[in-house]
N, CA, C and O of each residue as an XYZ file, in Angstrom:
692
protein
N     -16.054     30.413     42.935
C     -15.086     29.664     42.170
C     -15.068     28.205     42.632
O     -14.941     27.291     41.818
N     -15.189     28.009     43.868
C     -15.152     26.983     44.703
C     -16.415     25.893     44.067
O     -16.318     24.716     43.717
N     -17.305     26.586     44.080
C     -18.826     26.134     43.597
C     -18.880     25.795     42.515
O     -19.762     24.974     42.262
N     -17.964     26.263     41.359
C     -17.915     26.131     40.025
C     -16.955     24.859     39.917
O     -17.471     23.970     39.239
N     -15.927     24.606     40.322
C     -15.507     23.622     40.423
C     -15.860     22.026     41.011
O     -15.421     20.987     40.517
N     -16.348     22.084     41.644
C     -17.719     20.967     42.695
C     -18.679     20.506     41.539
O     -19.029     19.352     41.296
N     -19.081     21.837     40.777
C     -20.078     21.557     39.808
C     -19.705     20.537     38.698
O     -20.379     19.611     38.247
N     -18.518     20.929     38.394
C     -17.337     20.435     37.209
C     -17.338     19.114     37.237
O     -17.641     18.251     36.413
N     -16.781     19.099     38.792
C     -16.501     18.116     39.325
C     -17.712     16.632     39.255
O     -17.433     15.457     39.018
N     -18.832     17.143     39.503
C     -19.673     15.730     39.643
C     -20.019     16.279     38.663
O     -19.623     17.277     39.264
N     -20.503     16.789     37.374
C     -20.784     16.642     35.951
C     -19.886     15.465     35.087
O     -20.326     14.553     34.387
N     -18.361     15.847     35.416
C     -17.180     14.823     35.486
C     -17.869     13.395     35.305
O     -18.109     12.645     34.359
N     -18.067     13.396     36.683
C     -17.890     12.070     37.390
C     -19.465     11.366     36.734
O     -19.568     10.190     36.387
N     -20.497     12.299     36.681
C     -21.692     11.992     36.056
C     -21.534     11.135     34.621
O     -21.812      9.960     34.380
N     -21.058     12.033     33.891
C     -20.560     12.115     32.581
C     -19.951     10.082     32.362
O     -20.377      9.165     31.659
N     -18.778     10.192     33.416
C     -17.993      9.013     33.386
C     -18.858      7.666     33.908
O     -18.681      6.541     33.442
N     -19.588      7.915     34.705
C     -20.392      7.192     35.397
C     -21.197      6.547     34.108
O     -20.956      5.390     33.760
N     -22.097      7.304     33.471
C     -22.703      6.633     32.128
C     -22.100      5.861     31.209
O     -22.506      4.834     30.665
N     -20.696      6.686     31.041
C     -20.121      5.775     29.717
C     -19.600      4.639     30.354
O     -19.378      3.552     29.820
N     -19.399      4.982     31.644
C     -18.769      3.085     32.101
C     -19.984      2.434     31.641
O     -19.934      1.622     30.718
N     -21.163      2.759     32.272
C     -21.960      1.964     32.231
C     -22.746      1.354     30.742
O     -23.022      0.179     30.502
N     -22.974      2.482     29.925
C     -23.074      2.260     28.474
C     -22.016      1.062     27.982
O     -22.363      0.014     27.436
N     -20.335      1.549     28.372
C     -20.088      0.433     27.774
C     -19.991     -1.053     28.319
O     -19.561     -2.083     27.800
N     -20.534     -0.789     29.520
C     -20.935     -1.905     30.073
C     -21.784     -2.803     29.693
O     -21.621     -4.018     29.580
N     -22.933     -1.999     29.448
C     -24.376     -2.938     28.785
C     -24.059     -3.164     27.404
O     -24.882     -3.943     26.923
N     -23.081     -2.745     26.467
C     -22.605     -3.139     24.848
C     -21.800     -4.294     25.401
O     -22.304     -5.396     25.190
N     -20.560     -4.277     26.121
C     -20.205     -5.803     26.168
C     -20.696     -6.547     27.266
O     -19.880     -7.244     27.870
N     -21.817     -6.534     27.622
C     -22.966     -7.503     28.309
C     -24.006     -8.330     26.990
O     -24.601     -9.406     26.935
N     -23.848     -7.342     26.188
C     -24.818     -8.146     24.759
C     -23.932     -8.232     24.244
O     -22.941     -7.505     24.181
N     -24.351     -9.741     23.521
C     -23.788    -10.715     22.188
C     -23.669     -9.895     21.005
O     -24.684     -9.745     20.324
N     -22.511     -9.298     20.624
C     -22.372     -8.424     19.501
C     -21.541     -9.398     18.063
O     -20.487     -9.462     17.432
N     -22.613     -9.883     18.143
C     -21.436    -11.114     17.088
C     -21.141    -10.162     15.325
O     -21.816     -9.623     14.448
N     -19.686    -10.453     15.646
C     -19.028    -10.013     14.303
C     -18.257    -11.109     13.593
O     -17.540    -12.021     14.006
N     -18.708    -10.649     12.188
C     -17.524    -11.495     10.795
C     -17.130    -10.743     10.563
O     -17.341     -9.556     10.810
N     -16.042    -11.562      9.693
C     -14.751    -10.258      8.520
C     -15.143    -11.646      7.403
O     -15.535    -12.790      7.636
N     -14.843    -10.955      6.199
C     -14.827    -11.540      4.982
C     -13.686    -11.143      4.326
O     -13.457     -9.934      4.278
N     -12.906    -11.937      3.798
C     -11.369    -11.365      3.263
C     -11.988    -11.472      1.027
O     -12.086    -12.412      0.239
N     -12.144    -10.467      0.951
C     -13.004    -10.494     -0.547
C     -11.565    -10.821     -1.709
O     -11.729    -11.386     -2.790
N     -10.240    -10.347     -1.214
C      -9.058    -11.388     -2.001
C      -9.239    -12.603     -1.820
O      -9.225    -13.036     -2.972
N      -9.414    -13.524     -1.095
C      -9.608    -15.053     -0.849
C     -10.409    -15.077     -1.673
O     -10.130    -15.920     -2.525
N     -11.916    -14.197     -1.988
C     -13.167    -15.038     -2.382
C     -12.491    -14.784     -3.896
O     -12.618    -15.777     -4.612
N     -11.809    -13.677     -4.519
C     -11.609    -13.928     -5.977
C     -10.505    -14.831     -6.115
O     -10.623    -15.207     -7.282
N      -9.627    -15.335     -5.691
C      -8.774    -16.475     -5.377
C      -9.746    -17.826     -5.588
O      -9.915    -18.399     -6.664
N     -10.308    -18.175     -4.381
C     -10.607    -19.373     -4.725
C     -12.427    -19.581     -4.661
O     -13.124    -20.547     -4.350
N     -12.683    -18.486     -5.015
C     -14.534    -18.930     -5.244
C     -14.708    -19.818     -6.590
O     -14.170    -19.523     -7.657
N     -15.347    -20.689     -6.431
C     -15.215    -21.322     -8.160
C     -16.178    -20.403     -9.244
O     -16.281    -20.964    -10.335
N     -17.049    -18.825     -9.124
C     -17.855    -18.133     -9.763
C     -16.443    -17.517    -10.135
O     -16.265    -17.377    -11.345
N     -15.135    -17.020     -9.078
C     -14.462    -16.115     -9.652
C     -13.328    -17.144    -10.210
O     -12.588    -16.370    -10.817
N     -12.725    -18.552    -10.363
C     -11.992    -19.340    -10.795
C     -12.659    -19.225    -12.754
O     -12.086    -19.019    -13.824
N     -13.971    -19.464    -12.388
C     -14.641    -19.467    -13.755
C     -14.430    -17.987    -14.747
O     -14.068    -17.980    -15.924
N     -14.719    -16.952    -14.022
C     -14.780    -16.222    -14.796
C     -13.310    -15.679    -14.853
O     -13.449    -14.575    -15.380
N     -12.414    -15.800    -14.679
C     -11.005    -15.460    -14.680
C     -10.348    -16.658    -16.037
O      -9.346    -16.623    -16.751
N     -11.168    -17.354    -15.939
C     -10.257    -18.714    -17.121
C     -11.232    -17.836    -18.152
O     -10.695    -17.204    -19.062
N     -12.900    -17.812    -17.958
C     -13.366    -16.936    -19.344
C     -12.494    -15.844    -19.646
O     -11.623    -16.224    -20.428
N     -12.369    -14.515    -19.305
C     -11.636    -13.953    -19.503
C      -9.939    -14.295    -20.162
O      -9.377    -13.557    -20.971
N      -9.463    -15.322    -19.700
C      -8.220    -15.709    -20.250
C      -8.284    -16.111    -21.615
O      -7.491    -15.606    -22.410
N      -9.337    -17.170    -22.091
C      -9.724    -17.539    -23.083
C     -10.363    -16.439    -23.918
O     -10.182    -16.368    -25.134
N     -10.995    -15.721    -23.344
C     -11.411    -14.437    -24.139
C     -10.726    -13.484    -24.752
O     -11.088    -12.898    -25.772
N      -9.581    -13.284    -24.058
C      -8.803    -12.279    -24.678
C      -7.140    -13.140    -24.867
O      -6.049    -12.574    -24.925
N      -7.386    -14.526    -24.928
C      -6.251    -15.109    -25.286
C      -5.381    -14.775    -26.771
O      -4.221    -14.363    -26.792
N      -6.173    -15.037    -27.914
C      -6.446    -14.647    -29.177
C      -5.077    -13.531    -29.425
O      -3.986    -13.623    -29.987
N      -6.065    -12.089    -28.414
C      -5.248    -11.205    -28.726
C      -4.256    -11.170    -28.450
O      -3.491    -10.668    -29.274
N      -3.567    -11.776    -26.884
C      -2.133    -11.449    -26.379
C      -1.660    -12.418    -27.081
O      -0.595    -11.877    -27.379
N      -1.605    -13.639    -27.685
C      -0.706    -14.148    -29.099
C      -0.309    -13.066    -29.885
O       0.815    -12.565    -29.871
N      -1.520    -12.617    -30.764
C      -0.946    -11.406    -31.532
C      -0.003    -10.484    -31.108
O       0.980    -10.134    -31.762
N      -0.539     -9.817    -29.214
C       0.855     -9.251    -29.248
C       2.062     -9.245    -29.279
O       2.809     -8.299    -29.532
N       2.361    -10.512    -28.971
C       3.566    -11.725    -27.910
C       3.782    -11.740    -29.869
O       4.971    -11.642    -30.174
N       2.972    -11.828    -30.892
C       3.989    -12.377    -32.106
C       4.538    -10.903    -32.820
O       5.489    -10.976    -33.599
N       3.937     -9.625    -32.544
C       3.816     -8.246    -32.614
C       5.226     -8.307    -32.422
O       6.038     -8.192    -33.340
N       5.625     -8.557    -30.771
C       6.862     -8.248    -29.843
C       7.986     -9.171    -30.369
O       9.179     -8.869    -30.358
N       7.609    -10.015    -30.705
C       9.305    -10.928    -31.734
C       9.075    -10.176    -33.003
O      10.067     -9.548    -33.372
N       8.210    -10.096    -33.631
C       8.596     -9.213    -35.035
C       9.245     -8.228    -34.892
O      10.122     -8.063    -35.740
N       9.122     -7.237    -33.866
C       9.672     -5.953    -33.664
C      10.965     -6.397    -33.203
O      11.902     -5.916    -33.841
N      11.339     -7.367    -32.054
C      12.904     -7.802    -32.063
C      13.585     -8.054    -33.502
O      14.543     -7.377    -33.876
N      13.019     -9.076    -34.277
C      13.888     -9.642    -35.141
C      13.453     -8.428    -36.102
O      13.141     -9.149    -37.050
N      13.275     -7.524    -36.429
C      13.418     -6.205    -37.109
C      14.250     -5.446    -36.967
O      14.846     -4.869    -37.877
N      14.486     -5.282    -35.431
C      15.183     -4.744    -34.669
C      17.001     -4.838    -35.021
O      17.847     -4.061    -35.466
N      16.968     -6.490    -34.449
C      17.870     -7.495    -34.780
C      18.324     -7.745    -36.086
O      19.429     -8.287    -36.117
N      17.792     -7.507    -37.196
C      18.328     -7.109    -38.308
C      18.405     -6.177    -38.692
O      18.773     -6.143    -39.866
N      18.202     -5.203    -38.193
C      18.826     -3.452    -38.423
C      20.202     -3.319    -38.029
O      21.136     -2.965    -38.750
N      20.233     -3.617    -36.891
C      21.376     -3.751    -36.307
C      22.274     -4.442    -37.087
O      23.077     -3.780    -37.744
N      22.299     -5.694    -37.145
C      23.010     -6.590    -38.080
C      24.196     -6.166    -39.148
O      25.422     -6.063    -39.179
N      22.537     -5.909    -40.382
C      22.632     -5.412    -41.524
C      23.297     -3.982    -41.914
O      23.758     -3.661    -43.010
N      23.219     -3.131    -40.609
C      23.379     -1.698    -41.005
C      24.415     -1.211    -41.519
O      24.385     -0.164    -42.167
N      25.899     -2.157    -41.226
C      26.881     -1.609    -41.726
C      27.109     -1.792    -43.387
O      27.986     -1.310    -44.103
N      25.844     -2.782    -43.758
C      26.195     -2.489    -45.220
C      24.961     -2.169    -45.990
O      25.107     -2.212    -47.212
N      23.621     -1.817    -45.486
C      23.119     -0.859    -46.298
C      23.412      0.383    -46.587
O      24.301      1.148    -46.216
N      22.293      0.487    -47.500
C      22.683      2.000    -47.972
C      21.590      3.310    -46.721
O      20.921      2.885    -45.778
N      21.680      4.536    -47.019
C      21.312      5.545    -46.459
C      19.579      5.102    -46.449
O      18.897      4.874    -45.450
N      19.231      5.075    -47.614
C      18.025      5.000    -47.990
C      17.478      3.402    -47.437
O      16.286      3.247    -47.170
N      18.214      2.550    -47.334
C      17.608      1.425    -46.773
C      17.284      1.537    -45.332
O      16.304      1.137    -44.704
N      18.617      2.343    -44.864
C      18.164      1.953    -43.070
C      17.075      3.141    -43.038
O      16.023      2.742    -42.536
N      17.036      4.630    -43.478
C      16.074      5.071    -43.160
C      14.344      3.818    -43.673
O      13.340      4.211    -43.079
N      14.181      3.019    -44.264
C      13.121      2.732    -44.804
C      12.986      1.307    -43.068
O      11.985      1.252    -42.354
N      13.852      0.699    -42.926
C      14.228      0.232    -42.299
C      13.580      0.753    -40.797
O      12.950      0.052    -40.004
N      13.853      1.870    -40.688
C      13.813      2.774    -39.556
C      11.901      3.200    -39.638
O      11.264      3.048    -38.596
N      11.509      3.467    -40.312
C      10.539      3.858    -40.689
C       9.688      2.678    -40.653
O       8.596      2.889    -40.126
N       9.943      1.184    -41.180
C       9.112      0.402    -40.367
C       9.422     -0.217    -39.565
O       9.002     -1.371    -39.647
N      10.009      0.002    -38.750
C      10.857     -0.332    -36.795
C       9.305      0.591    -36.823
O       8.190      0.070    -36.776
N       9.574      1.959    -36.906
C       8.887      3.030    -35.884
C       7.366      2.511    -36.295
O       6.536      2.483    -35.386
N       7.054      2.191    -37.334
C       5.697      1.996    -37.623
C       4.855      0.837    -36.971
O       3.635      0.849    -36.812
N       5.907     -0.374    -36.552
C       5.749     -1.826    -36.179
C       5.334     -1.471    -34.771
O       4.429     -2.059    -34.180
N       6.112     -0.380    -34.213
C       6.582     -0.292    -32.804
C       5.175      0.670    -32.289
O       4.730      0.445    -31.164
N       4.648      1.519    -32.984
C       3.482      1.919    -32.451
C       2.311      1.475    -32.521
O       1.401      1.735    -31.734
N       2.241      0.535    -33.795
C       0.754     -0.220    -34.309
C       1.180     -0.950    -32.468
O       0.700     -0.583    -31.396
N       2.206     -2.028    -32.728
C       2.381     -2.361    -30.885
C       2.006     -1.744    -30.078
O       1.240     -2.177    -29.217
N       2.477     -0.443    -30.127
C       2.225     -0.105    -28.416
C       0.728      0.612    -28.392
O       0.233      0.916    -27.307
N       0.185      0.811    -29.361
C      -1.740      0.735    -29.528
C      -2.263     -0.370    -29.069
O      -2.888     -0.858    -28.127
N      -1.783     -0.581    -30.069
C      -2.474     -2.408    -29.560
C      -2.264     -3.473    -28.136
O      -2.790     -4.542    -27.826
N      -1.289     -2.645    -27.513
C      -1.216     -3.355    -26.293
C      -1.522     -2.575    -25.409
O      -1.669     -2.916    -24.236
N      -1.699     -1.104    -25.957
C      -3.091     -0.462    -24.354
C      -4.197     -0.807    -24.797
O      -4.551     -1.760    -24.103
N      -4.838     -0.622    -25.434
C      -5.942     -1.245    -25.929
C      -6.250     -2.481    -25.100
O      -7.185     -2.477    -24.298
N      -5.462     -3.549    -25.289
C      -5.211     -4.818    -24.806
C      -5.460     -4.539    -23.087
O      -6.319     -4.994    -22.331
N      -4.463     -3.711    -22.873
C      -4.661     -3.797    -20.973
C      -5.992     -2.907    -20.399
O      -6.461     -3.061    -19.271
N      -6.549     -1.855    -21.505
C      -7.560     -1.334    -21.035
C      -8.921     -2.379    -21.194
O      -9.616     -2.554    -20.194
N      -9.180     -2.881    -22.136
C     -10.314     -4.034    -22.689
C     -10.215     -4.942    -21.491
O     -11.295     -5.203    -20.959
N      -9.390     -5.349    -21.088
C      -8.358     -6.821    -20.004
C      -8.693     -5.918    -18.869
O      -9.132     -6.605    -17.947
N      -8.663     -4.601    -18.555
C      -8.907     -4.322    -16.765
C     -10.407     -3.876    -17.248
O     -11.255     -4.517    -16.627
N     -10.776     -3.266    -17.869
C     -12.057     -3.068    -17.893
C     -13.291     -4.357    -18.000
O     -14.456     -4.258    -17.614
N     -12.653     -5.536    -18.628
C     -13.362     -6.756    -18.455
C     -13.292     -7.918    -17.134
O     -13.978     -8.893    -16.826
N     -12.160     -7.289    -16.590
C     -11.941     -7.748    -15.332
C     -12.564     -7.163    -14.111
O     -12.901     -7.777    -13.099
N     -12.692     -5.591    -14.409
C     -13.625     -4.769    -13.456
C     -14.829     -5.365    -13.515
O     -15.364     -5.752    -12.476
N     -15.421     -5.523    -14.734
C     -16.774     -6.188    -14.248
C     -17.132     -7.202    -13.832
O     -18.123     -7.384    -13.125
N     -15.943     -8.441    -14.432
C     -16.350     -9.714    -13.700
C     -16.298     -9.446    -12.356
O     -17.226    -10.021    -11.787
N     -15.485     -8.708    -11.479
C     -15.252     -8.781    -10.580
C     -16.661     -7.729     -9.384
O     -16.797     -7.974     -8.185
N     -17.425     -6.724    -10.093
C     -18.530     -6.389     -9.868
C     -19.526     -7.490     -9.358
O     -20.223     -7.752     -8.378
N     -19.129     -8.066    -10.807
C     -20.381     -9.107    -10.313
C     -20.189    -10.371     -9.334
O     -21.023    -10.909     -8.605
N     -19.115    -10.615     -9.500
C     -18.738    -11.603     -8.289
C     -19.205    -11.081     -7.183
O     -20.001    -11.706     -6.483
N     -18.642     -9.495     -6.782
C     -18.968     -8.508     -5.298
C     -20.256     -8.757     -5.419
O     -20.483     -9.442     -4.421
N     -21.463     -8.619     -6.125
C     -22.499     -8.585     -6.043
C     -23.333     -9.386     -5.225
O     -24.106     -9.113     -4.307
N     -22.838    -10.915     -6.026
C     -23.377    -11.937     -5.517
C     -22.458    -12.318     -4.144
O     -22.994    -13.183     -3.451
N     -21.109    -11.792     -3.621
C     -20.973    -12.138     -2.187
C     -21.436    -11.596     -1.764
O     -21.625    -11.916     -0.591
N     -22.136    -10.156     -2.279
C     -22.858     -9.036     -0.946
C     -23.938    -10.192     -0.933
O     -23.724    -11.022     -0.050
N     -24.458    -10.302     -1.301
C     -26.290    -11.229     -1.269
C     -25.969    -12.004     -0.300
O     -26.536    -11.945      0.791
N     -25.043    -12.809     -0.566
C     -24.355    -13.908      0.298
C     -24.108    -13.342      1.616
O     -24.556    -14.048      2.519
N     -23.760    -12.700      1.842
C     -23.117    -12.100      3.055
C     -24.117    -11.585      3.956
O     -24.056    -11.673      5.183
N     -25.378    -10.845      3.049
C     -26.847    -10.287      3.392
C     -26.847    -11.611      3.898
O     -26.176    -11.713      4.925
N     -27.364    -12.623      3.523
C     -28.127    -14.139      3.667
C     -27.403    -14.769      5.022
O     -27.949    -14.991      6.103
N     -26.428    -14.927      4.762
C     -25.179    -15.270      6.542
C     -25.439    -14.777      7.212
O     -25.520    -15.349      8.299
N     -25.809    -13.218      7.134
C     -25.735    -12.546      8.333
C     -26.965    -12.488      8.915
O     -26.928    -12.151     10.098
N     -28.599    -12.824      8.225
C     -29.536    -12.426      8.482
C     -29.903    -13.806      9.299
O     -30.447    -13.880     10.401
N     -29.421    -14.956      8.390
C     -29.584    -16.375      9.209
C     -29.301    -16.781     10.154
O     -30.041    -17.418     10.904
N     -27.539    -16.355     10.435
C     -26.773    -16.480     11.665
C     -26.758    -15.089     12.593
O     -25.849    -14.778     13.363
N     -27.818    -14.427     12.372
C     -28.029    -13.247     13.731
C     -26.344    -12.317     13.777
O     -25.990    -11.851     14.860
N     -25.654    -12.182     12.824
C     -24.701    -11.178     12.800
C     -24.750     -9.696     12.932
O     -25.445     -9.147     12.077
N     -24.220     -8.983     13.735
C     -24.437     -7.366     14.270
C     -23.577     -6.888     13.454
O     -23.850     -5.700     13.278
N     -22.571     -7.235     12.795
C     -21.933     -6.667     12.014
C     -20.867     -8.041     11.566
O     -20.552     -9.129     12.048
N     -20.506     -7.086     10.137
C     -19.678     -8.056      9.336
C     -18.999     -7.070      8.391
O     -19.617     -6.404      7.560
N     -17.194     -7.013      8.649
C     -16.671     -6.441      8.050
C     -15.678     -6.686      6.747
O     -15.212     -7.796      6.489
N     -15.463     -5.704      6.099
C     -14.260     -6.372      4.971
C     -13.301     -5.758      4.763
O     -13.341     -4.542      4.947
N     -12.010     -6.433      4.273
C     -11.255     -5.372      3.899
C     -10.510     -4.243      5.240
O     -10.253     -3.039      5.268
N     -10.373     -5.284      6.151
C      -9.533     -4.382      7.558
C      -8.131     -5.045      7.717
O      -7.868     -6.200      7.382
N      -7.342     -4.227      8.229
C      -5.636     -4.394      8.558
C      -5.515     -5.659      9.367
O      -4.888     -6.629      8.941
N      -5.904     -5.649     10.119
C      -6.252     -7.305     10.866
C      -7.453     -7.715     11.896
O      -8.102     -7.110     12.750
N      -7.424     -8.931     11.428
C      -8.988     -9.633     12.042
C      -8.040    -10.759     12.657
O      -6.979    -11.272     12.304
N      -9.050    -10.934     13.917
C      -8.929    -12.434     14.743
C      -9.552    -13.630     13.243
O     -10.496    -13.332     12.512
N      -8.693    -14.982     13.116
C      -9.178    -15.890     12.099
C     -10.730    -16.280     12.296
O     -11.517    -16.468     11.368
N     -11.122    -16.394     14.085
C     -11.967    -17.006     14.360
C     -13.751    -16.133     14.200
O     -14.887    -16.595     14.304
N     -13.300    -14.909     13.947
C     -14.524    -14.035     13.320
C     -14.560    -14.220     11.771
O     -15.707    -14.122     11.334
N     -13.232    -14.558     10.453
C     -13.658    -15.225      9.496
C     -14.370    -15.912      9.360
O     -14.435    -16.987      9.956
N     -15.404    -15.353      8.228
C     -16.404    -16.153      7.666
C     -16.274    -16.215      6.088
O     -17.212    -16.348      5.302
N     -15.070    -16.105      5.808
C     -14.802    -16.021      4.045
C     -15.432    -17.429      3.921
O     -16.364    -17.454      3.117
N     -15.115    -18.750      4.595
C     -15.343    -19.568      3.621
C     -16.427    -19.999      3.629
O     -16.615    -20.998      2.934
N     -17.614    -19.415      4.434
C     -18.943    -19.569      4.412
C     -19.510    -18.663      3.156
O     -20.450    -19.088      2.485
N     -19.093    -17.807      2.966
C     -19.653    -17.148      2.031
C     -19.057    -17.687      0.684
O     -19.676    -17.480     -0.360
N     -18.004    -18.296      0.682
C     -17.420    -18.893     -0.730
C     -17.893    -20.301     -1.139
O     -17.701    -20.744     -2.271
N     -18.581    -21.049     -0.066
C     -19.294    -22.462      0.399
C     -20.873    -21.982     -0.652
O     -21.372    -22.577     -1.607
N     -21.328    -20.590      0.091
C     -22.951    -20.047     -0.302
C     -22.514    -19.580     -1.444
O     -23.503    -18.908     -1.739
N     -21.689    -19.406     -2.419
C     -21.227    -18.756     -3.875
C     -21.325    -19.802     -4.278
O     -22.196    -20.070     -5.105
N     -20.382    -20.799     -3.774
C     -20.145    -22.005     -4.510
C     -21.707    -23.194     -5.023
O     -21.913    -23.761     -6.096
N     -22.474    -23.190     -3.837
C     -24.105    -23.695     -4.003
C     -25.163    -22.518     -4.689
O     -26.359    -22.767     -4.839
N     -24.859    -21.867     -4.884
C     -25.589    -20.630     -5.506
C     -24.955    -20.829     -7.271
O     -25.928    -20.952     -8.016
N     -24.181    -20.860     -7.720
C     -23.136    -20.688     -9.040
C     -23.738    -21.382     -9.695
O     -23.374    -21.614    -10.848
């Protein structure tokens, strides 16, 4: 029993002996790390400034229509109300009938609207990722980087490299 324990014992100590030393020789080498904050780069990259105003202009058109959709249906609304105490049976039902009709062509037309609007936004935003990955490939291969992360709970500022990569978007665009 005695023997079995001794054994334990410097396997232990074996065991510990390496990983000191392993992590000894990792922070003896230059392990240089970035973080890239990829909200900043769609904020202020001028590839993602651009394609965010396209998009606005692109689907500008339609959110008028809805925005004039959404006062028609008030002032419909607003004169039902109004009016009701002196139509007849048959008016407010007709009344009622195009409230309900106004009110769903609307609410079609404005998922429609937010699905077209995130689905055209998903891709601009693909492709923006695309071209920072390249970017980020290119930084890291030039400046000898061991790793480069994104998208973590918190980073030291001084391992940011967002605005190098939004600098290489920006001469690339």
């Amino acid at each position: 029993m005695l023997k079995t324990k001794s054994i334990l014992a410097v396997s232990l100590g074996a065991a510990f002996a390496a990983l000191t030393s392993v992590a000894a020789q990792a922070q003896a080498a230059d392990l240089k790390v970035g973080y890239v904050d990829t909200q900043r780069i769609f904020r202020i990259a001028p590839s993602a400034i651009d394609a965010a105003k396209k998009i606005e202009t692109e689907f500008s058109k339609r959110d008028q229509e809805l925005q004039r959709l959404e006062k028609q249906l008030r002032t419909l609304q607003e004169t039902a109300e109004r009016d009701a105490p002196t139509m007849s049976e048959n008016q407010r039902r007709a009344k009622e009938r195009e409230f309900s009709d106004l009110s769903r062509d609307f609410q079609r037309k404005q998922r429609e609207f937010r699905e077209d609007l995130s689905l055209r936004q998903n891709e601009a935003n693909a492709a923006i990722i695309e071209k920072a990955n390249k970017a980020i490939k290119q930084i890291a291969d030039s400046e000898k980087y061991d790793l480069i992360l994104q998208d973590v709970v918190w980073v030291s500022p001084r391992l940011d490299i967002t605005d190098k990569v939004v600098k290489a978007l920006s001469d690339g665009k």
